[in-house]
N, C-alpha and C positions, 0 to 999 in steps of 0.2 A: 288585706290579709295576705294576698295571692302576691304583693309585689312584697311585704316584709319577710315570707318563705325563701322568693329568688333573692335575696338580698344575704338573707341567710345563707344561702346554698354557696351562693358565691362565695360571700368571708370562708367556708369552710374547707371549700377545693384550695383558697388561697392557703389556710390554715394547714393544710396535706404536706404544702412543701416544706414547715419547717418538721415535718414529721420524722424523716432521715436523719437532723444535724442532732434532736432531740434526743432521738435513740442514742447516736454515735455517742452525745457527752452523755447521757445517763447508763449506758454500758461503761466506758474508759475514762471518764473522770468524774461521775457524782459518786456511785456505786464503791468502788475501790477507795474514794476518800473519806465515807463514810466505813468502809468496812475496815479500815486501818484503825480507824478507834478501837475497836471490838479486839483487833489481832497483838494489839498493843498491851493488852492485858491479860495475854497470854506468850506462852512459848511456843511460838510455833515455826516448823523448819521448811516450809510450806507443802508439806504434805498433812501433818498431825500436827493438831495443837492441843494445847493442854493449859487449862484455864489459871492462873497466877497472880491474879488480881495487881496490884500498884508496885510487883515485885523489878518489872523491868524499869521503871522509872527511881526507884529506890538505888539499883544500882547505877543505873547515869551517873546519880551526885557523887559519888568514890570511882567512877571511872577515871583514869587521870586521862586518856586520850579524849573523850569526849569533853572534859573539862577544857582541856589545848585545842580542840576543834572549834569551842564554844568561842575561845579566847582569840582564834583566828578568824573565826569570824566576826569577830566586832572590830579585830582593827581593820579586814577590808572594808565593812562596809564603811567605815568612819574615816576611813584612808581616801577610798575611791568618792566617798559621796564628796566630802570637802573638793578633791582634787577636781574632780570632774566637775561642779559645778563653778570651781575657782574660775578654771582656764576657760570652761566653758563661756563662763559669762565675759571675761577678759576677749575672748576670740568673738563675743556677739559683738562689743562694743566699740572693736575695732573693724567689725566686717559688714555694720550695719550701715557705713558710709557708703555711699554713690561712686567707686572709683573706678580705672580702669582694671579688665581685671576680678575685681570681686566674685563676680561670678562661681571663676576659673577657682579660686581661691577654698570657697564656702564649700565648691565640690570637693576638692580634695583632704579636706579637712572633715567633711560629713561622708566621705568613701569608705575608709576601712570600717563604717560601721555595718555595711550592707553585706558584709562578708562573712562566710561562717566563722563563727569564735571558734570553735575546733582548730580549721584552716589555720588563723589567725596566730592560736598559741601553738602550734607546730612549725609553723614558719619566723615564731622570735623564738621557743625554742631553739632551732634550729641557727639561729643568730648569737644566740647569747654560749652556745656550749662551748665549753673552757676549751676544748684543741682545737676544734674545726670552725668555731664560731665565728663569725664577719668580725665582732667588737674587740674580741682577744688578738683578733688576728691586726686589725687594726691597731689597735694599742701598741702591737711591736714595731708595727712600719711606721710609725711613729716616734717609736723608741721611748716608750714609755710604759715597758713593761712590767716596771713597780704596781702600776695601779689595773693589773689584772686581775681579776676575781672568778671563782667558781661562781656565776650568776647564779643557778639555778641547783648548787648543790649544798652553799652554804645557806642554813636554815633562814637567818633573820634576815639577805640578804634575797633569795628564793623570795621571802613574802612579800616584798616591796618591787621584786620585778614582775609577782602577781600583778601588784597593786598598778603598778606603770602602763603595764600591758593592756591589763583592762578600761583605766582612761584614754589613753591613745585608740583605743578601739570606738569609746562611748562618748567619747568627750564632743562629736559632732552632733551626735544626737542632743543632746544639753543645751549646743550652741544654737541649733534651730528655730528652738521652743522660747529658748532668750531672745533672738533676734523678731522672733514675732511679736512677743511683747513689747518688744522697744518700737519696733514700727507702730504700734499702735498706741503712743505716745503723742499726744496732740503737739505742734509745734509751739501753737501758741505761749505754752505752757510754759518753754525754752525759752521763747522772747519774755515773757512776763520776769521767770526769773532772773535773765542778765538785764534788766532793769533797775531791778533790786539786788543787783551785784550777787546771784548766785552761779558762781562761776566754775570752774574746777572741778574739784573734792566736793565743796559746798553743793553746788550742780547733780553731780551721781545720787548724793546721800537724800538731800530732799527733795528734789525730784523724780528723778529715774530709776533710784529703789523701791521707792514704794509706790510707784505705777506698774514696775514689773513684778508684782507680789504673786501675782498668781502664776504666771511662767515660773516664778523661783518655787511654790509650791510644789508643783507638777513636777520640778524636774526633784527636787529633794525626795518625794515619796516616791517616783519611778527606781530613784537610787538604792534607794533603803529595802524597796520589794524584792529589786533584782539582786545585789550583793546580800541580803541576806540568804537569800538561793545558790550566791555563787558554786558553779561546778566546773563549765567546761576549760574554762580559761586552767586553772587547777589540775585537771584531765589529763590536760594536754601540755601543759609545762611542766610539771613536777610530778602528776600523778600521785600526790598528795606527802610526798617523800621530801628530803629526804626520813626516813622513818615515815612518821608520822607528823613531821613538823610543821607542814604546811597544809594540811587534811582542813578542811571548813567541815559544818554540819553535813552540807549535802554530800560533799564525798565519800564522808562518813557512813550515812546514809548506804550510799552505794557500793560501800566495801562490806557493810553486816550483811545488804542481802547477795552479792555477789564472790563475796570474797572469799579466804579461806574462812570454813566453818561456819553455812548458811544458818542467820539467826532472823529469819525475817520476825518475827515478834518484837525484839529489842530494838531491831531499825523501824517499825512500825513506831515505836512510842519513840523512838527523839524523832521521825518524823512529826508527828503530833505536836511535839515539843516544838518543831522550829513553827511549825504552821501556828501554834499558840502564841508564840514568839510574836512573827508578823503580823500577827491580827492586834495584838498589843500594842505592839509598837508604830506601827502604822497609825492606829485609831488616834495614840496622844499625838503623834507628831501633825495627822491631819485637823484636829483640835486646838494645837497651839499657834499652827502656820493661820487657819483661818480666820482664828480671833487676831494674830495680828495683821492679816488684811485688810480688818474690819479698824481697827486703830488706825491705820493707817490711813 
C-alpha cells in the first residue's frame, strides 16, 4: 500500500509540470474558442453585447465581401494545395537521389520556409512593386517592358502572386515529407518491377504512388488546414486590397474585429463559420485519403 501511495505521489509532482501549459491553452485558446460561439450570436462591440440569435450568420449569405473572401479562399487553398504539393513532390523525386550536392540543394529549397511569412511577404512585396520593384525593374533592362504588370495592385493577378508566394515559401516543407516516404520505399520493390517492365510513368504510378500515400496524405491535409487560415502572406502583400479583392476569410476576420467600425459579434460568427468549415472539410478529405491508402 505504502509503495502504491509513493508511486502515486510521484505521477503527481510529475503531473504539476503540465499544470502551467494547461492553464496557458485553457486561458488563450480553449476558453476564447469556446466563447466565440456565444459572442457570435450576438452583437457585440466588445464592450456590450446584445443577444441576436442566427442574425449575424443570416447576413454573411447577402454580404457580397464575405461572399468574395469565401470565393478567395477556395482558390488559394485549391491554387496553393495543388501547386505545392505538384512541385513538391516533383522536387522529392528528383532530390531523393545520392548526388553530389543534394544536400546543398534540399537546404535551400526547404530555407525560405523557416522564415517568418510576414518577412517573407514584405520582401516579395517589396520585389514585385510596379516602380521600385526588382522584376519591373528587370523587365526594362531587358527591354521588355510590354510584359510589365501592377503585381500586386491588379486584383486577379494580386491573387495568384498570393498564390506563388506562398508555394515558394511552403513548397520545401511538402518536399520533406515526400522525400521521407520515398526513402522508405523498399528497393526490392524497384527491382521486382523493372522485371516486369515497370518502368518510367508505369514505375511512379504503380509503385511509388501508392507506397507514398501517406506522405501525400499528410502533406494534402497540412495544406487544406493552413490555406484555409491563410493571413499573413495576404497581410503583408496586399493587405487584402486592392479594395477588398484579395481579403480571405481570415483577414476578413481581422478587419470586422480591428478595422473601421469594431463588430466583433459578426467576426465572431464567420469565425465559427470558417472553423466549421475546416472541421468539415478536413474530416471528408482525411476519410477519402485513408480509404484510398487502404485500396491501395
Amino acid at each position: 500500500m505504502e509503495r502504491k501511495r509513493r508511486k502515486l505521489k510521484a505521477e503527481l509532482k510529475w503531473a504539476s509540470f503540465l499544470v502551467p501549459a494547461l492553464m496557458f491553452y485553457l486561458a488563450f485558446y480553449l476558453l476564447p474558442t469556446l466563447s466565440s460561439g456565444y459572442y457570435s450570436l450576438t452583437d457585440w462591440d466588445g464592450v456590450k453585447s446584445r443577444f441576436i440569435g442566427l442574425d449575424n450568420y443570416r447576413e454573411m449569405l447577402n454580404d457580397r465581401m464575405i461572399v468574395a473572401s469565401f470565393r478567395n479562399t477556395l482558390l488559394y487553398t485549391v491554387g496553393i494545395t495543388v501547386l505545392q504539393n505538384g512541385i513538391g513532390l516533383l522536387a522529392a523525386l528528383l532530390l531523393v537521389r545520392k548526388f553530389r550536392g543534394v544536400n546543398a540543394m534540399r537546404t535551400m529549397i526547404f530555407m525560405p520556409y523557416i522564415f517568418s511569412t510576414l518577412l517573407i511577404g514584405y520582401v516579395w512585396g517589396f520585389i514585385l512593386e510596379p516602380n521600385i520593384g526588382i522584376v519591373n525593374n528587370v523587365l526594362d533592362a531587358l527591354h521588355l517592358g510590354e510584359l510589365k504588370q501592377g503585381w500586386l495592385s491588379e486584383p486577379s493577378l494580386a491573387r495568384w502572386m498570393i498564390v506563388l508566394v506562398t508555394v515558394w515559401q511552403c513548397l520545401g516543407y511538402s518536399m520533406v515529407i515526400f522525400i521521407a516516404g520515398l526513402q522508405g520505399i523498399p528497393k526490392d520493390l524497384y527491382e521486382c518491377g523493372d522485371l516486369d517492365g515497370a518502368i518510367g510513368w508505369r514505375r511512379f504510378w504503380n509503385i511509388t504512388f501508392p507506397l507514398i500515400a501517406p506522405a501525400f496524405t499528410i502533406n494534402v491535409i497540412l495544406c487544406l488546414i493552413g490555406d484555409l487560415q491563410l493571413f499573413n502572406q495576404i497581410f503583408a502583400l496586399t493587405g487584402g486590397g486592392p479594395g477588398y479583392s484579395t481579403e480571405s476569410i481570415a483577414t476578413m476576420i481581422y478587419h470586422l474585429g480591428f478595422g473601421n467600425g469594431v463588430r466583433w459579434g459578426y467576426g465572431s460568427a464567420l469565425s465559427v463559420t470558417l472553423f466549421v468549415s475546416i472541421l468539415a472539410l478536413t474530416t471528408v478529405m482525411v476519410t477519402f485519403l485513408r480509404r484510398r491508402e487502404v485500396e491501395l
